[in-house]
C-alpha positions as CSV (number, residue, x, y, z in Angstrom):
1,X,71.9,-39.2,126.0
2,X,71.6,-37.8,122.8
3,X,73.4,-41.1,120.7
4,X,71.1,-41.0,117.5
5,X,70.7,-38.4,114.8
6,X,67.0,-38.5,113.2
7,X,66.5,-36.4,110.1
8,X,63.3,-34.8,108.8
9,X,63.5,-33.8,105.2
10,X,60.3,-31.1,104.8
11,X,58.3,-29.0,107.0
12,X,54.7,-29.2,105.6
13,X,52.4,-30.6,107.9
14,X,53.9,-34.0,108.2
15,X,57.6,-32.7,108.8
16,X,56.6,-30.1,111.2
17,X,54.3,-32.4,113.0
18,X,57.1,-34.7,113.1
19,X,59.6,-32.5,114.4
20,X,57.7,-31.7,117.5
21,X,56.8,-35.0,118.4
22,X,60.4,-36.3,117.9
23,X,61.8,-33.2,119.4
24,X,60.3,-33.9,123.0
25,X,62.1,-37.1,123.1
26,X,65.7,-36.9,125.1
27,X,67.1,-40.0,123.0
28,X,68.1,-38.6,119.7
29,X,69.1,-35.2,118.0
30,X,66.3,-34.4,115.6
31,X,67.2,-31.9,112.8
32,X,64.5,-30.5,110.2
33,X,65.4,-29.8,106.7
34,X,63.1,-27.5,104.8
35,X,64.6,-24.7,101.9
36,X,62.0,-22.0,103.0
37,X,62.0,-20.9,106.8
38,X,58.4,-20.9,107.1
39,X,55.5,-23.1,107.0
40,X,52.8,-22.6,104.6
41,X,49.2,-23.3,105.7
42,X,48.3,-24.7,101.9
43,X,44.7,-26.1,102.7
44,X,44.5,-21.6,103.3
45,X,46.3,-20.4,100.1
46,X,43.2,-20.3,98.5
47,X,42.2,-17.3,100.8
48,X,45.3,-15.4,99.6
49,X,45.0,-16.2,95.6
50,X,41.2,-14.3,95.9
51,X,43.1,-11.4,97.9
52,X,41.1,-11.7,100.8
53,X,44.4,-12.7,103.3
54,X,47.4,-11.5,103.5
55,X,50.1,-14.0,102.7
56,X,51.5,-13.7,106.5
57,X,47.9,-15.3,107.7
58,X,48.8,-18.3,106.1
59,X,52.8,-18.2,106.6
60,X,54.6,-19.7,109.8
61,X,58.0,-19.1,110.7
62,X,59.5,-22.7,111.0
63,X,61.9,-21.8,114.3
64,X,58.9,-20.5,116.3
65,X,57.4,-24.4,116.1
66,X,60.0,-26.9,116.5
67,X,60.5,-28.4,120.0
68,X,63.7,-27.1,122.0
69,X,64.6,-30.0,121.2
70,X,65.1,-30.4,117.6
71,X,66.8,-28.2,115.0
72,X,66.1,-26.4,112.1
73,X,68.2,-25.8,109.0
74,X,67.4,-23.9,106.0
75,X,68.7,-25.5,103.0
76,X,68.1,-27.4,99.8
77,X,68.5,-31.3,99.5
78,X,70.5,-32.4,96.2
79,X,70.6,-36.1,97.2
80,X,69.9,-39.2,99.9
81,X,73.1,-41.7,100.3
82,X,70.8,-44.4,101.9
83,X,74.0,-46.8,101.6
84,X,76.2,-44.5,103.9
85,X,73.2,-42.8,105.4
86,X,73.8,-39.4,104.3
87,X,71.8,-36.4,103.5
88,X,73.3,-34.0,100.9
89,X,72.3,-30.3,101.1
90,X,73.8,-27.3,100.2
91,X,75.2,-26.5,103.1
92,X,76.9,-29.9,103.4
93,X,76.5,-33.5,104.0
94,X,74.2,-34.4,107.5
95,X,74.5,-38.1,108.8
96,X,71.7,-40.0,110.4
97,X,70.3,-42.8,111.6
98,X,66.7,-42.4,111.3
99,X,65.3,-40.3,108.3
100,X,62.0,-39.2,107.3
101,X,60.8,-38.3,103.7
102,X,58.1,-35.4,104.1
103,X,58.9,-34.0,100.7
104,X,54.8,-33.4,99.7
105,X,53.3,-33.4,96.5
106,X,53.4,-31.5,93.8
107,X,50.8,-30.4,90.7
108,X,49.7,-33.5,88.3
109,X,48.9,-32.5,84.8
110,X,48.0,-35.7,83.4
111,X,49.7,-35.3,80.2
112,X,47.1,-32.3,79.2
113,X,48.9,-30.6,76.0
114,X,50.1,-26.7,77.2
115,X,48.9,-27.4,80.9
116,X,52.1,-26.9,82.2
117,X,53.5,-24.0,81.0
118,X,49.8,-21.5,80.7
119,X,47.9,-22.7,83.6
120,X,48.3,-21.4,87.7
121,X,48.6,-24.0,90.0
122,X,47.9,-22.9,93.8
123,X,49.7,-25.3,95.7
124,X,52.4,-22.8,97.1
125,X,52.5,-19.5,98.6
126,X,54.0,-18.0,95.6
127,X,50.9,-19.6,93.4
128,X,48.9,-17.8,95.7
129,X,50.2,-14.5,95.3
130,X,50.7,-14.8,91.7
131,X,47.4,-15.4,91.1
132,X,45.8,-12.6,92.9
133,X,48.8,-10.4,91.3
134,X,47.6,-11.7,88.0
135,X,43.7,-11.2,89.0
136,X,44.4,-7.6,89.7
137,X,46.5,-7.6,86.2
138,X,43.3,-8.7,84.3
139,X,41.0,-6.5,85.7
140,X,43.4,-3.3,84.5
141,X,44.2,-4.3,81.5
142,X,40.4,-5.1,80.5
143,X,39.9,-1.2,80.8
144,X,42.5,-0.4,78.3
145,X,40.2,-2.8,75.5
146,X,37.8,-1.4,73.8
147,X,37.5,-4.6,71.8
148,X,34.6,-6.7,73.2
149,X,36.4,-10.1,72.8
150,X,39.4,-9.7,74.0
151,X,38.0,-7.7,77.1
152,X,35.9,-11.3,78.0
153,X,39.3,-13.2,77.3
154,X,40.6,-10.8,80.2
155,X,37.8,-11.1,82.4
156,X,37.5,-14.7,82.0
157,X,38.4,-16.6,84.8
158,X,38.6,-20.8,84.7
159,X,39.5,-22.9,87.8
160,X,39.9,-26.5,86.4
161,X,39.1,-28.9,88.6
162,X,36.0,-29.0,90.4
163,X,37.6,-30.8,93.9
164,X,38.0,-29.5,97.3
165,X,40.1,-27.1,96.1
166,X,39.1,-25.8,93.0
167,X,35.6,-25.3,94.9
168,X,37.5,-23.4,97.3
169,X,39.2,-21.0,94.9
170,X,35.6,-20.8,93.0
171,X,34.0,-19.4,96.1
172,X,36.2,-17.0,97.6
173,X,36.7,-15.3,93.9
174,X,33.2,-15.3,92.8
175,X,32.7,-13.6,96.0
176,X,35.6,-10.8,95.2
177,X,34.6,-10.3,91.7
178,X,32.0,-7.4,92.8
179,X,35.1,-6.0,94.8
180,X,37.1,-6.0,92.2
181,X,34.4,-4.8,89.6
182,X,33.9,-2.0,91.7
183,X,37.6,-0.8,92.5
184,X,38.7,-0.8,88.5
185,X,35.1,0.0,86.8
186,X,34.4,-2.9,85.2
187,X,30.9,-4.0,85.4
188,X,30.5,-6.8,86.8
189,X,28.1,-8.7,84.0
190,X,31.5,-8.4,81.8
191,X,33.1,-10.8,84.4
192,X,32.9,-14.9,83.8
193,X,34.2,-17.4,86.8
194,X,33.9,-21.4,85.4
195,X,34.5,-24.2,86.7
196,X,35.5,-26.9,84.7
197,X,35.5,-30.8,85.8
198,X,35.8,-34.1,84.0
199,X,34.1,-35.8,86.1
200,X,30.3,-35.9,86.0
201,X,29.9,-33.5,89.0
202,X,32.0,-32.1,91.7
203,X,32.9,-32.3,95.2
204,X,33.3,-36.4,94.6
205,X,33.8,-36.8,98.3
206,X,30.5,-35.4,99.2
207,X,26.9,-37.0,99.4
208,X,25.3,-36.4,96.2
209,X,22.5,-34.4,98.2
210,X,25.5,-32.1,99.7
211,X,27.0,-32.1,96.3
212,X,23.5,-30.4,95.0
213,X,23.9,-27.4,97.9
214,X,26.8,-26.6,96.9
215,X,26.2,-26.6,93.1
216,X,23.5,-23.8,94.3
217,X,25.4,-22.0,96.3
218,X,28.0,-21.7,93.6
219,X,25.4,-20.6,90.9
220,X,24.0,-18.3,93.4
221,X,27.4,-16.6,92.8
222,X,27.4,-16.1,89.6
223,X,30.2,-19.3,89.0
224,X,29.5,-21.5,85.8
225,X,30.0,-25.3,86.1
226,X,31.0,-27.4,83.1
227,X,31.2,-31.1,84.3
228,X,31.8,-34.1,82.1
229,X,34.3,-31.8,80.6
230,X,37.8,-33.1,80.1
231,X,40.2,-30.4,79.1
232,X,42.6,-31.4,76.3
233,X,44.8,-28.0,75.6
234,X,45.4,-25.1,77.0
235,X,47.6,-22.5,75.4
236,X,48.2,-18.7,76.4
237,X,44.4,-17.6,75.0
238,X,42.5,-20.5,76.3
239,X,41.7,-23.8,76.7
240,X,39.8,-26.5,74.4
241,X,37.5,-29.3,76.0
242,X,37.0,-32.9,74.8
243,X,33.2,-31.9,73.3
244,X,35.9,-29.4,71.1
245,X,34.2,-26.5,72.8
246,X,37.2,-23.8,73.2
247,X,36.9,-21.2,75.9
248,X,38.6,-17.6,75.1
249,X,40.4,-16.9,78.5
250,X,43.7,-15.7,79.7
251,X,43.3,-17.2,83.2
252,X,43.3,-21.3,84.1
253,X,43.9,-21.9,87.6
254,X,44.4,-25.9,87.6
255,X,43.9,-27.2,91.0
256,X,42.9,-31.0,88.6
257,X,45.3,-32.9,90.9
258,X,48.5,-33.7,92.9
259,X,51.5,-36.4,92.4
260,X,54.4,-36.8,94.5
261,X,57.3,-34.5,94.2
262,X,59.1,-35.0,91.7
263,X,62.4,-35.3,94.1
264,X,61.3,-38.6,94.6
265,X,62.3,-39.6,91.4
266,X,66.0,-39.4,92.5
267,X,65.8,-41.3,95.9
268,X,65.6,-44.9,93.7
269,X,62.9,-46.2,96.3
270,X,59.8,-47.9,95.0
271,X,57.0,-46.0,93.5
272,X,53.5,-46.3,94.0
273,X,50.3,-44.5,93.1
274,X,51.2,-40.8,91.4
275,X,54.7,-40.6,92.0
276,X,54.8,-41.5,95.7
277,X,57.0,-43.4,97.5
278,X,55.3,-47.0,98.6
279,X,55.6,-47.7,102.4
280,X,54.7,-50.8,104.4
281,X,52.6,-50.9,107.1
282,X,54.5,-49.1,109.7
283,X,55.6,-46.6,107.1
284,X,58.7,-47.8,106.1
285,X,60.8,-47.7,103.1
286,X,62.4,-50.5,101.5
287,X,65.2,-49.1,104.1
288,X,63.8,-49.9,107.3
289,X,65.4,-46.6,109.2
290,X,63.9,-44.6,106.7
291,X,60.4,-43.5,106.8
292,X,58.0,-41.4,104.3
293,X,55.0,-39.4,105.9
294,X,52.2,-37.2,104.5
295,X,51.4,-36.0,101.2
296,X,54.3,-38.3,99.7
297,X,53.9,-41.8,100.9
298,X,51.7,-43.8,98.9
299,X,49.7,-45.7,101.9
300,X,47.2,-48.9,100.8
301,X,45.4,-49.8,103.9
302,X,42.4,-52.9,103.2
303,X,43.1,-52.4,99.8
304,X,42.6,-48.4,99.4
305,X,45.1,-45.9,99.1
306,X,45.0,-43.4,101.8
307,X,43.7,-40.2,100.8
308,X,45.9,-37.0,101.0
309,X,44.7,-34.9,103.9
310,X,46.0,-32.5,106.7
311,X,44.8,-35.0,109.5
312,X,46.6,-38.0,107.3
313,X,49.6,-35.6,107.5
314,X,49.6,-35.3,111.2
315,X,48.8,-39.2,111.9
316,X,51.7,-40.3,109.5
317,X,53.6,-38.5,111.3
318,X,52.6,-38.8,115.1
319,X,52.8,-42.8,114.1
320,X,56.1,-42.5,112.1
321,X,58.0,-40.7,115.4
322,X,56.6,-43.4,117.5
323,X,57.5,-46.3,115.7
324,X,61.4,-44.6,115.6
325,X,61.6,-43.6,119.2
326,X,60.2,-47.4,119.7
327,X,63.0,-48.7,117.6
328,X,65.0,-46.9,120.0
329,X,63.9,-47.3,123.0
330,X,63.1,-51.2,122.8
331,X,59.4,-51.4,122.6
332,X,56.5,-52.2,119.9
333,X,56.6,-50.7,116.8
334,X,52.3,-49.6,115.7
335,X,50.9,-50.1,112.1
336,X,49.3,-47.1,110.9
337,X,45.2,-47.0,110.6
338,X,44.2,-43.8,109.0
339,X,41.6,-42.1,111.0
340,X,39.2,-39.9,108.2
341,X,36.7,-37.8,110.2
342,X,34.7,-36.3,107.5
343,X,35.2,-33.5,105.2
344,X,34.6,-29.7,105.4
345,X,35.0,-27.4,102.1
346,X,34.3,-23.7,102.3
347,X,32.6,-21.8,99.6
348,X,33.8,-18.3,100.4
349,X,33.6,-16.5,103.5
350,X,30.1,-17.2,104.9
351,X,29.0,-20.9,103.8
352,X,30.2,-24.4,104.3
353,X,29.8,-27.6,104.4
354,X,30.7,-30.1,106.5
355,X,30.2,-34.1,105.9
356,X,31.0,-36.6,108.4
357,X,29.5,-39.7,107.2
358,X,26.0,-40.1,109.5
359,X,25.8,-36.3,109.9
360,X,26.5,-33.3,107.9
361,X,26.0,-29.6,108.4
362,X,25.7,-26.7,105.8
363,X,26.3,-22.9,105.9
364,X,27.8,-20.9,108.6
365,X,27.8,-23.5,111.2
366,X,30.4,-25.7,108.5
367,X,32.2,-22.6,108.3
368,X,32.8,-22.1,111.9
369,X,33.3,-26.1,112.2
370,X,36.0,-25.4,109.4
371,X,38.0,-22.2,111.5
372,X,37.5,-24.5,114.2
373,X,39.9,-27.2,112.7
374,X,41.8,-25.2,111.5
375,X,42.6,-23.4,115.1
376,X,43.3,-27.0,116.1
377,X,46.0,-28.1,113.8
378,X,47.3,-24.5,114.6
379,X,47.4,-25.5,118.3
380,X,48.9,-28.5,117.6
381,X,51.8,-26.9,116.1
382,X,52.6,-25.5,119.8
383,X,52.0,-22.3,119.9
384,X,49.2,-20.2,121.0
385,X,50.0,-16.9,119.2
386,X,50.3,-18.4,116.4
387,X,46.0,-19.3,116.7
388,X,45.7,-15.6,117.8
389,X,47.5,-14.5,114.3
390,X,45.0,-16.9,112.4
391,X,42.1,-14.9,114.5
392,X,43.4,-11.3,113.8
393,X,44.2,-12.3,110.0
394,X,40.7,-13.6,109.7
395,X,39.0,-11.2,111.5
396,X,40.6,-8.0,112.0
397,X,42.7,-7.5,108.6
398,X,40.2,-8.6,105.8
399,X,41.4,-6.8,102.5
């Protein structure tokens, strides 16, 4: 019998996850909360902004995922009565017992003056297809200048933030740039693609001789990196470094770093690390029927704060819906122990690389190893035509 109403608010990877675990369970009604009907595949977006997929290859309708079990509805949450356990949306209040916080995360600008407001950030479908808009924008208008400068501010590109994703984004446009240059007549000398980090070099995560191969392989393409590079303003013709060196652009696509939503905020729960909501060690609030997961729980295990990941996503969750179906059901709850298999970044289409600690793999191979994973947290999700969508988007309908 169906006794116990457990709310998910969010369907990223964590809420979605979530959902279909909890929804398999005959104890409780499980109801997902998300204000867009689909999924969005974010660690993908990337593939979009560069114009390479279309933004249905990285879009899932929410209904087509979610167990028979569990229910989906579309709406926006205004605010959490944890007193009277209620959820306030715009459709109406929704009791429960159990709730989950799988809100996400949300663009940190770190203070940076004019960040905000003249910078892209791609961590959202619409970012993605605002930036390849834009892109397309640059490359149009620079054939209307005759004016030398101002045609380099237009086809000057900058991706700040030299991480897994602002690597990402640096490959797959430095590899549509000759596209591009081709399509509007705009030779493709005229064309700059920086990267710009504050750190002394990128890809943190990696093996400094794994970091080296893909500083080459970047170069290769024609991308400019500028490490040890803190930027300090950006406004709508550029952006100035710490050095003082200014860079004459009308494109910054920040990808610098991540906080949690800023809904949190609102909730009154304790804080942790970059906005996100601090959880014990069975990923609890400080309101023991209410549980944060993914990208917006701030998780310290032996010290160290979890990193943000897809597979810390769907191992908050799968942990989160067992420790509520144990509360249920009378058995042990489980702490959570992240499980971080290694890290794959792509650097457009054709080469990759892949680090997981003792070994590591480079090129094609870490690109396949990366479709690979991502087919799996696909199937995870439920549904095999979904996995045949990724294939036909990444195979068959290239733009």
């Amino acid at each position: 019998m169906r006794d116990k109403n457990i709310v998910i608010i969010g369907a990223g990877y964590a809420g979605l996850r979530a959902a279909r675990k909890l929804g398999k369970y005959n104890s409780a009604r499980v109801i997902l909360i998300n204000k867009d009907d689909v999924h969005v595949r974010l660690s993908e977006i990337h593939e979009v902004a560069a114009n390479r997929v279309e933004p249905d290859g990285v879009a899932v309708p929410i209904r087509g995922c979610i167990s028979s079990g569990a229910s989906f509805v579309k709406t926006v949450v205004s605010r959490v009565d944890f007193e009277h356990k209620q959820v306030f949306t715009g459709t109406g209040p929704i009791g429960y017992d159990y709730l989950i916080l799988a809100i996400g995360s949300e663009p940190e600008f770190f203070g940076i003056s004019g960040m905000k407001e003249h910078s892209f950030t791609l961590w959202s479908l619409d970012d993605a297809m605002r930036i390849g808009a834009h892109i397309e924008k640059m490359f149009t208008a620079a054939l209307k200048k005759r004016d030398a400068q101002k045609r380099k501010e237009l086809l000057t590109f900058v991706i700040g933030g030299g991480g897994l994703t602002g690597v990402e984004m640096a490959g797959e446009l430095a590899e549509s740039i000759p596209c591009l240059s081709k399509r509007y007549g705009v030779p493709q000398g005229e064309v700059s693609l920086i990267v710009v980090e504050a750190l002394p070099d990128i890809l943190p995560v990696l093996k400094p001789n794994l970091i080296k191969k893909a500083r080459k392989v970047l170069e290769s393409k024609g991308v400019q990196l500028m490490t040890n590079s803190p930027i300090m303003k950006v406004d709508s013709t550029g952006l100035e470094l710490k050095s003082g060196e200014k860079i004459a652009a009308r494109t910054l696509i920040w990808t610098g770093g991540v906080r949690g939503n800023t809904f949190i905020e609102k909730l009154g729960l304790p804080i942790g690390g970059r906005g996100r909501i601090k959880v014990n060690e069975y990923l609890q609030t400080t309101h023991p029927d209410v549980y944060a997961i993914g990208d917006c729980a701030h998780i310290v295990v032996d010290g160290a704060p979890v990193p943000q990941q897809v597979e810390v996503a769907f191992q908050t969750a799968d942990c989160a819906a067992h420790n509520i179906m144990a509360d249920i059901r009378g058995y042990d709850k489980k702490k959570y122990r992240p499980k971080i298999y290694g890290t794959v970044v792509s650097i457009g289409r054709r080469y990759g690389i892949a680090d997981f600690g003792t070994i590591s793999f480079t090129g094609l191979f870490a690109i396949m190893l990366k479709r690979l994973f991502d087919i799996h947290y696909i199937l995870s999700l439920g549904c095999f035509r979904l996995t045949l969508e990724y294939v036909a988007h990444r195979i068959f309908r290239k733009r």
